[in-house]
C-alpha positions as CSV (number, residue, x, y, z in Angstrom):
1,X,0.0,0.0,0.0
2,X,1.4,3.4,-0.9
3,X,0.3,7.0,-0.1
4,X,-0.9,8.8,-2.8
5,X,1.9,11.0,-4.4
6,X,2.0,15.0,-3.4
7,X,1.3,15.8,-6.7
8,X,-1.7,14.3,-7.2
9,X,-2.6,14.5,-3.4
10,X,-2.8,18.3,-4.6
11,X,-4.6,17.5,-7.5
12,X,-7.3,16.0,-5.5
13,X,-7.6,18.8,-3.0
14,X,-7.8,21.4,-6.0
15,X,-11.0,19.4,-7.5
16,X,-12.6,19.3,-4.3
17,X,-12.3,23.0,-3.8
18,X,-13.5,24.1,-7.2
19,X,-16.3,22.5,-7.0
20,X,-17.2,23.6,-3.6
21,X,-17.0,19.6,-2.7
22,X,-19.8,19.0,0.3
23,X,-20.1,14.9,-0.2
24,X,-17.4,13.4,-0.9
25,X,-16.7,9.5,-1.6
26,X,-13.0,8.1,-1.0
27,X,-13.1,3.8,-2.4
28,X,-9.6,3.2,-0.9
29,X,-8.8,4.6,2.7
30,X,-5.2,3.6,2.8
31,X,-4.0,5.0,6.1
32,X,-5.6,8.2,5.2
33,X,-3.2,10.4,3.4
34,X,-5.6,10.7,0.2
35,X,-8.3,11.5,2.9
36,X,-6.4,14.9,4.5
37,X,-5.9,15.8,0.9
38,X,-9.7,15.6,0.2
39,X,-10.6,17.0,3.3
40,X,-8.6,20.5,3.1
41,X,-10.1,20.8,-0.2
42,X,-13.6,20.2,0.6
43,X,-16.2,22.8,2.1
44,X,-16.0,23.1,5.9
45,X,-19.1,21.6,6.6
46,X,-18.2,18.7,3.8
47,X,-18.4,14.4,4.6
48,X,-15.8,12.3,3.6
49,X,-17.3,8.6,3.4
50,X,-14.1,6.7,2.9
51,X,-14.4,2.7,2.4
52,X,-11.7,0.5,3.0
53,X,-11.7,-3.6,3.7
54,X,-9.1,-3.5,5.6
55,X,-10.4,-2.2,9.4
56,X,-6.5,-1.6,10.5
57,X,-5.8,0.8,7.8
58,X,-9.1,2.5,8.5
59,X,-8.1,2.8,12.7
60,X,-4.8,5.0,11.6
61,X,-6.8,6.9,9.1
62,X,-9.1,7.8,11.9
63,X,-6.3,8.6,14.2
64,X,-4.6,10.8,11.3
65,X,-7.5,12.6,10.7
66,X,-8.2,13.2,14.4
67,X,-4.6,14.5,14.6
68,X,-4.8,16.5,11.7
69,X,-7.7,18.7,13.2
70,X,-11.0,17.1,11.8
71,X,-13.9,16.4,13.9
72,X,-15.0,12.8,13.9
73,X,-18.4,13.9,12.2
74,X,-16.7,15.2,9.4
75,X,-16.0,12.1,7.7
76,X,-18.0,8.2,7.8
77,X,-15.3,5.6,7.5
78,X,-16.8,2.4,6.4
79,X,-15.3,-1.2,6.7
80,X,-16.5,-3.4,3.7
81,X,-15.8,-4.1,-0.1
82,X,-16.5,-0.8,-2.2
83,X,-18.7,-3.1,-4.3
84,X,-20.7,-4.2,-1.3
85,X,-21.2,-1.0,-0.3
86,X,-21.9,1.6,-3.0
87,X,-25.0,0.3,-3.9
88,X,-26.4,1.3,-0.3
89,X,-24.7,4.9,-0.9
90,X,-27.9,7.6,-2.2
91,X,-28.1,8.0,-5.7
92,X,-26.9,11.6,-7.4
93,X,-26.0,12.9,-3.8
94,X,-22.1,13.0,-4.2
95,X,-19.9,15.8,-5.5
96,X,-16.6,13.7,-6.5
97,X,-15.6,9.9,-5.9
98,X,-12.3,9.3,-5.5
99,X,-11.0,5.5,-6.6
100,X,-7.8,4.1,-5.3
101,X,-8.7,0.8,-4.5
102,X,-8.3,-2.9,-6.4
103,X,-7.6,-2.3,-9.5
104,X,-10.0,-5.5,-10.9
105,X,-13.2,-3.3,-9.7
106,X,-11.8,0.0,-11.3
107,X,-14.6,-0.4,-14.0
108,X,-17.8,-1.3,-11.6
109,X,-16.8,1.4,-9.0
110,X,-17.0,3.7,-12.3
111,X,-20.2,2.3,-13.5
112,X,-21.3,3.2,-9.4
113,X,-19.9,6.6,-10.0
114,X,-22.7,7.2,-12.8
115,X,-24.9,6.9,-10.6
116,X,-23.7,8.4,-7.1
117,X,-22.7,11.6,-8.8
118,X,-24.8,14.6,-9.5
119,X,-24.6,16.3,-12.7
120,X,-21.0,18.1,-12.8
121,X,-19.6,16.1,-10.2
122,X,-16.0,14.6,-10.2
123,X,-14.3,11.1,-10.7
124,X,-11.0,11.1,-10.1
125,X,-8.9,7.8,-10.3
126,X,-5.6,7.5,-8.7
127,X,-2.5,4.9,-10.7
128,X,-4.1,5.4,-13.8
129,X,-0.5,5.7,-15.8
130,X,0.8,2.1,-13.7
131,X,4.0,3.7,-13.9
132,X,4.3,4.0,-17.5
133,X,2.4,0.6,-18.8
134,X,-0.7,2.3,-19.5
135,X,0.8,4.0,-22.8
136,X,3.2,1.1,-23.7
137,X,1.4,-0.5,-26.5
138,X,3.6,-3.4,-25.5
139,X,2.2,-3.9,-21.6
140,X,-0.4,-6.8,-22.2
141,X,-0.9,-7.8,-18.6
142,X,-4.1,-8.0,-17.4
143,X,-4.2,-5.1,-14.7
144,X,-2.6,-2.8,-17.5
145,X,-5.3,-4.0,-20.2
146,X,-7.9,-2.9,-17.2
147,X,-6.5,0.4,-16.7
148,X,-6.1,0.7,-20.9
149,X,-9.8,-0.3,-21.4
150,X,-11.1,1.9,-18.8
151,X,-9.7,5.0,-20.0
152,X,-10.6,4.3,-23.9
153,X,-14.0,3.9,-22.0
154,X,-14.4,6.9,-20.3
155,X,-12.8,9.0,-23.3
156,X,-15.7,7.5,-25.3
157,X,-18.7,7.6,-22.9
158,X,-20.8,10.4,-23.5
159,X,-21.8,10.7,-19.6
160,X,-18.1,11.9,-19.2
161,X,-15.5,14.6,-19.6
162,X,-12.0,12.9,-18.7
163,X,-8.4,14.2,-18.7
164,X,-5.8,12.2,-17.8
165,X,-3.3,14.5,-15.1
166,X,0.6,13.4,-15.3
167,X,0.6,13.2,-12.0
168,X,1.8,10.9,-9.3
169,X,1.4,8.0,-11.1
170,X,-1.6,9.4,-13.1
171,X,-4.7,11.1,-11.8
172,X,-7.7,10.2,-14.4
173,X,-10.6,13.1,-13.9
174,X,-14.0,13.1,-15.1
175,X,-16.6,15.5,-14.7
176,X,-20.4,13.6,-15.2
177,X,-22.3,15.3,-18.1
């Protein structure tokens, strides 16, 4: 497990501020490092619902963000599968999902995203260059071929406007139509 890079920690924090980011949903807690970056972009009133299956990871998340300064009601960290779990999450009530999890459910946590999102919200999907593989016609494994097909996917998909940011190891954004 790494932290997401500063770059695109920064990244993060800048989408949530610009669009005023209230509800925000995290797939991927880590220990919490994407989380502080989302959080000191989003409003001050603002939710961070960060899922996680692992319930350690999710413990020093909690104690990083209690030692960064946020109130315990400013975020709702949930042990479970994201695929489990999304489908209880309320429909067009979200301002930007954040994906950083396995990479295998890259493509149903985006088809979840649809949904969660309202109209002008934010996807944004961490590792999305896999250090360089993405672009190397060559790179044939299957996580690569994933990552490959899912951005081809959302650069088609008429429900999206994606860039892919160089940076960290590539920061895929998409704002829902």
């Amino acid at each position: 497990m790494a932290p997401i890079q500063p770059g695109a920690g920064a990244a993060l924090r800048l989408l949530a501020a610009a669009g005023g980011a209230k509800a925000v949903v995290e797939i991927g807690t880590g220990t919490g490092v994407s989380g502080l970056w989302l959080l000191s972009g989003m409003r001050p009133d603002g939710i961070l619902t960060t899922i996680d299956v692992e319930a350690e990871h999710q413990r020093m998340a909690r104690r990083i963000f209690a030692e960064a300064g946020y109130q315990a009601s400013r975020t709702r960290i949930i042990t479970g599968r994201a695929l489990d779990v999304l489908p209880r999450l309320a429909d067009g009530m979200y301002d930007l999902l954040f994906i950083d999890g396995d990479r295998d459910e890259y493509g149903s946590c985006v088809g979840s995203a649809l949904r969660l999102l309202r109209p002008g919200g934010v996807l944004a999907i961490n590792g999305m260059l896999a250090g360089g593989k993405v672009a190397d016609p060559a790179a044939r494994d299957p996580e690569t071929v994933v990552l490959r097909e899912l951005v081809k996917a959302l650069r088609d998909a008429e429900e999206w406007l994606p860039a892919l940011l160089p940076v960290g190891d590539g920061l895929l954004a998409a704002v829902k139509r």
